[in-house]
C-alpha positions in Angstrom: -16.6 -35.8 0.3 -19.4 -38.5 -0.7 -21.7 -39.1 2.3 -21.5 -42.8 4.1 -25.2 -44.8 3.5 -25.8 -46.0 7.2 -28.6 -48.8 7.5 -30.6 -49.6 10.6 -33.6 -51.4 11.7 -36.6 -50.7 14.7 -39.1 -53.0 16.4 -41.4 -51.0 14.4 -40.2 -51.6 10.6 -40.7 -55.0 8.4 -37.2 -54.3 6.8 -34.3 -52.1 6.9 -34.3 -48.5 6.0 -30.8 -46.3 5.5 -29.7 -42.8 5.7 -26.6 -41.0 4.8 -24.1 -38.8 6.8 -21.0 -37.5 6.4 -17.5 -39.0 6.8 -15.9 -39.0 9.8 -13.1 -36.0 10.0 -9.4 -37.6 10.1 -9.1 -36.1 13.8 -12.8 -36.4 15.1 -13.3 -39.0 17.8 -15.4 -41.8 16.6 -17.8 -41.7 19.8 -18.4 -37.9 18.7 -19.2 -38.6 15.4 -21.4 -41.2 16.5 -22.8 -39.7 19.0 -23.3 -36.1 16.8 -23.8 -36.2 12.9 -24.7 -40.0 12.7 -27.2 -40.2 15.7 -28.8 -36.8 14.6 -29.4 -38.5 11.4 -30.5 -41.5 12.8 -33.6 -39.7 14.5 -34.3 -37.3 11.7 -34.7 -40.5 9.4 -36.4 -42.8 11.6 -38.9 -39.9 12.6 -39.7 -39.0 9.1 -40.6 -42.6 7.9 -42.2 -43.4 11.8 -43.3 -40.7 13.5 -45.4 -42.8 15.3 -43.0 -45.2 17.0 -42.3 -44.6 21.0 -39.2 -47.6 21.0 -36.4 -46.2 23.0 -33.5 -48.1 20.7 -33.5 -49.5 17.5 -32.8 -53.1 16.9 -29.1 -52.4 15.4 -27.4 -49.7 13.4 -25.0 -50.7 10.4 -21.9 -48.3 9.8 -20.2 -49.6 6.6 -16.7 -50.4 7.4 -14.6 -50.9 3.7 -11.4 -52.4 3.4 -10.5 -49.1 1.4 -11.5 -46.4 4.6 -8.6 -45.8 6.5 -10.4 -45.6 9.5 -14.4 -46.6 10.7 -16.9 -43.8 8.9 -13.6 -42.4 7.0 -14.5 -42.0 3.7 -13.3 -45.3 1.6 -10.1 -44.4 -0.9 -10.7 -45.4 -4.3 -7.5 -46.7 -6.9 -6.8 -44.4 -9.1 
């Protein structure tokens, strides 16, 4: 399984800055994969690049959402 590039952006950054995480499980809830693998990754990332920043929330969080996933953070199905 390739990993899904999610992009976000804080009060604290000029410009975006992305991450990757897994693909959501066929049976996993989406508010648990949220709330689990993509949020971990989320703070682990924006720690790293600003360690410094005390903002409660970021400004938004992008999860790709391809024509070709068969469901939001499944991983996209490419023609064969």
């Amino acid at each position: 399984m390739a990993d899904i590039v999610i992009t976000y952006r804080c009060k604290c950054m000029v410009a975006e800055e992305s991450f990757n995480v897994r693909p959501r499980r066929k049976s996993e809830d989406v508010v648990e994969w949220v709330q689990g693998p993509v949020t971990a990754g989320l703070v682990a990332a924006h720690r790293r690049r600003s360690p410094w920043c005390d903002s409660p929330a970021t400004d938004y969080v992008k999860i790709p959402a391809p024509d070709s996933a068969p469901f939001l953070g499944g991983e996209p199905k490419l023609d064969s």
